[in-house]
N, C-alpha and C positions, 0 to 999 in steps of 0.2 A: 605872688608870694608875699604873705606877711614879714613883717620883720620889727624889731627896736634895736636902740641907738644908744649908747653912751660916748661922751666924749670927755677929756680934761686932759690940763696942760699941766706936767711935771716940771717941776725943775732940779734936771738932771738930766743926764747920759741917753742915749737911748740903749747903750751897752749894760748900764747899771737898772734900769727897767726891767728889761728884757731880765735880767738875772732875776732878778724878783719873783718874776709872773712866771718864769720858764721852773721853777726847782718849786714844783708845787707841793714835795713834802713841807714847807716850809712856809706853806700858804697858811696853816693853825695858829701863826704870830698874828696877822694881817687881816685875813681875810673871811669874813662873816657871810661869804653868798654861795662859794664854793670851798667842794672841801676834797681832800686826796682820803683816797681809801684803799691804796695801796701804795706805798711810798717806794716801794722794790720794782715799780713798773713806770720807769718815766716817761715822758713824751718823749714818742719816739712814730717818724712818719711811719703808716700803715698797720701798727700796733693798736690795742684796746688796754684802755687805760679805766681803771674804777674809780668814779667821782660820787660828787652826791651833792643839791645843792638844798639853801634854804633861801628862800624868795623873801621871808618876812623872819625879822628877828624873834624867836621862840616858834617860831613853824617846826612841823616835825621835816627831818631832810627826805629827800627825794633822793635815789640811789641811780647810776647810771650808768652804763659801759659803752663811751662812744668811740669810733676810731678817730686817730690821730690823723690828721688827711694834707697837712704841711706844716713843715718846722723851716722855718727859714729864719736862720739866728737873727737877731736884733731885729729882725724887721714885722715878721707873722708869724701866728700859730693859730690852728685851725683845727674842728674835731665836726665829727657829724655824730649824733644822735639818731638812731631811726627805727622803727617799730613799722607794720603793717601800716601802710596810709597816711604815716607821720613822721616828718623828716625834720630835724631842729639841727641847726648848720652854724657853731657860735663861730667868730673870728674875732685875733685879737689883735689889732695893728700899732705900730710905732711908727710915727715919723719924727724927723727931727728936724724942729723950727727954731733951731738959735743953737748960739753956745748954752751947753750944759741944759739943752730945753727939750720936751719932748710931748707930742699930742698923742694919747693913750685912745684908741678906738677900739669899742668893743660892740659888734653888731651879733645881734640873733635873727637868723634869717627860719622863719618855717615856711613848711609845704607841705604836700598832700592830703586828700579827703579829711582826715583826721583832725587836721591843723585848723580848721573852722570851728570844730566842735572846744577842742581844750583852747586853743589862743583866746577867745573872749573870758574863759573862765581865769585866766592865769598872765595876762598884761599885763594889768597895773602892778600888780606884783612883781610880777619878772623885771619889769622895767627899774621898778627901784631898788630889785636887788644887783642888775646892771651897774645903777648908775651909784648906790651904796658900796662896792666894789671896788669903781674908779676911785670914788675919795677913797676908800681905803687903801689904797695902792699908790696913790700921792701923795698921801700923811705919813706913809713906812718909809718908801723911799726917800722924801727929804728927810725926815726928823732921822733916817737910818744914813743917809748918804756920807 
């Protein structure tokens, strides 16, 4: 299984994080990698939620309908993506390493036949839409906290 990686260290909450990244209508303030495309449907475990992402800034978006596969407050939130042969498994973890500090982890796990042909096409991209994301998500939160 292929996979990439972001990581970065907030300073703040992991209560006040988590509020952030969990009320995805509200991700069009913040957030340039993903986007909500139905704001009436929130995460919710085993539910299908409408996203869409853009990998590169001015890229046309990619539209998605993944299931929600665990909500577990302040700490994870997880969706699968899957098509015939291609499986894309995002997770997005909190921990918390200090007073008011918090390590933001956001991994893309893929698999299946599939997953060979587009992951070399779309890496570099993904990954720095990953890791564009994180600072995005650390610049809202402090300068918002």
């Amino acid at each position: 299984m292929a996979s990439l990686y972001a990581e970065i260290e907030i300073n703040a909450s992991k209560q006040r994080v988590w509020q952030v990244l969990f009320q995805k209508e509200h991700w069009k303030h913040w957030n340039t990698f993903l986007y909500d495309r139905d704001p009436s449907a929130p995460f919710k475990q085993g539910q299908e939620v409408v996203l869409s992402l853009r990998r590169l800034p001015g890229e046309e978006e990619t539209e998605f309908q993944p299931l929600v596969t665990l909500v577990q407050p302040g700490v994870c939130l997880s969706w699968v993506a899957a098509i015939s042969g291609y499986r894309n498994e995002y997770v997005f973890e909190l921990q918390e390493i200090g007073v008011n500090r918090t390590k933001y982890i956001h991994k893309d796990n893929y698999s299946g036949l599939l997953s060979r042909v587009f992951l070399p096409w779309i890496r570099q991209d993904e990954q720095q839409g990953i890791r564009r994301m994180a600072r995005e998500l650390k610049r809202y939160v402090e300068f918002h906290a």
